[in-house]
C-alpha positions as CSV (number, residue, x, y, z in Angstrom):
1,X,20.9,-17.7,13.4
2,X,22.5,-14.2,14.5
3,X,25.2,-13.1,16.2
4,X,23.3,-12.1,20.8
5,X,19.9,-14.1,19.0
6,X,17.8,-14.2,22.3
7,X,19.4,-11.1,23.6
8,X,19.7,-8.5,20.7
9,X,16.8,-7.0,19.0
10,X,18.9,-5.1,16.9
11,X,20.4,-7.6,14.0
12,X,16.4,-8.6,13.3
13,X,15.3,-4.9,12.9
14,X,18.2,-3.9,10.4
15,X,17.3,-6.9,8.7
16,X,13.8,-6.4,8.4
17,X,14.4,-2.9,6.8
18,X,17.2,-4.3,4.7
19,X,14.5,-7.1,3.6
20,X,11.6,-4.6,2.8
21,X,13.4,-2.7,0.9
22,X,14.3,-5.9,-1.6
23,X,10.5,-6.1,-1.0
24,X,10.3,-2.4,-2.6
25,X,12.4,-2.9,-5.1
26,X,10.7,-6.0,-6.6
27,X,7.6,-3.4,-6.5
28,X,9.6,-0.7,-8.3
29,X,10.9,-3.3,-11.1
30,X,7.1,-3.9,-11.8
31,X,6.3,-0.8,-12.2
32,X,9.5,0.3,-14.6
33,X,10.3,-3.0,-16.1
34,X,6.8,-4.6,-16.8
35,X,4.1,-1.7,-17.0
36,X,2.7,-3.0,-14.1
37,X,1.8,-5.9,-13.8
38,X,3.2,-8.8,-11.9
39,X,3.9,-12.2,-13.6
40,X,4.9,-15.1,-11.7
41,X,8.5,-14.4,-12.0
42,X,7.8,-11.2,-9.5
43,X,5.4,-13.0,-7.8
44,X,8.4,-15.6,-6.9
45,X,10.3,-12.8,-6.2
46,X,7.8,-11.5,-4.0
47,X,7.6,-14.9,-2.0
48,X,11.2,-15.3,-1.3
49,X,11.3,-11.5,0.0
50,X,8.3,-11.4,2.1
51,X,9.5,-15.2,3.6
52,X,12.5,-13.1,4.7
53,X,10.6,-10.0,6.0
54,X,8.3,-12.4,7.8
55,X,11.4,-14.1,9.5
56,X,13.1,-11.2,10.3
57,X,9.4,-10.0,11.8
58,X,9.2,-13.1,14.0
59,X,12.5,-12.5,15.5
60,X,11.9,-9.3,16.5
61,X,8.9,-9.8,18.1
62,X,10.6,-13.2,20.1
63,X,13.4,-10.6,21.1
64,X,10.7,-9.1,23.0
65,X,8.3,-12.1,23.8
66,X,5.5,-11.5,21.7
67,X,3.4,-13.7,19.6
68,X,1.7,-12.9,16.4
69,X,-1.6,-13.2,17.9
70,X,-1.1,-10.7,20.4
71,X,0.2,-8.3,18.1
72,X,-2.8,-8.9,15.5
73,X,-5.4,-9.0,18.2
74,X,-3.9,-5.3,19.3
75,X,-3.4,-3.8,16.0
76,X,-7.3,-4.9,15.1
77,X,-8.3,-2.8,18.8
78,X,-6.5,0.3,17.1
79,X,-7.8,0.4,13.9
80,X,-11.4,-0.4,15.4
81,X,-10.8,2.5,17.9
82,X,-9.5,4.4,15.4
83,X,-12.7,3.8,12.7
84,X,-15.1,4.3,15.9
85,X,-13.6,7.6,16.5
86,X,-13.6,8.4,13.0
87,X,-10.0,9.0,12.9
88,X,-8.9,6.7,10.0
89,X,-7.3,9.3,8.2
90,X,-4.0,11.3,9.5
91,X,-0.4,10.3,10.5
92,X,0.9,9.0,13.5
93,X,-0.2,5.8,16.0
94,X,-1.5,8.1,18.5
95,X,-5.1,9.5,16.1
């Protein structure tokens, strides 16, 4: 699948930034090439990028033996923490 898989967090994480970026670029086409809107042709597009930014995704998190669920369940805690202290706004993971 690629080249240490099981043992090398790296190759999935340069992946996943070389994949969202396709991901931006389909955006960016929308926006210069068809006023906006997205037809099926981008949202094709779309599919076959985000299939590859979701693989990449699950790799990385198997590199470091996490599911999905875990990773959903804590990133809901945050943003519930972050709404209870009203703290939605601002940069940063530590608000």
């Amino acid at each position: 699948m690629y080249p240490g898989a099981g043992k090398n967090f790296v190759y999935p994480t340069l992946g996943l930034a070389g994949e969202s970026g396709e991901v931006a670029e389909v955006v960016k086409r929308v926006i210069r090439d068809k006023n906006g809107l997205a037809d099926e042709e981008t949202k094709a597009a779309l599919i076959k990028e985000l299939g590859d930014v979701l693989w990449y995704l699950a790799q990385i998190a198997a590199e470091f033996g996490l599911s999905f669920d875990e990773i959903a369940v804590t990133n809901i805690e945050k943003l519930r923490s972050r709404k209870e202290r009203g703290m939605l706004h601002g940069k940063g993971d530590n608000r």
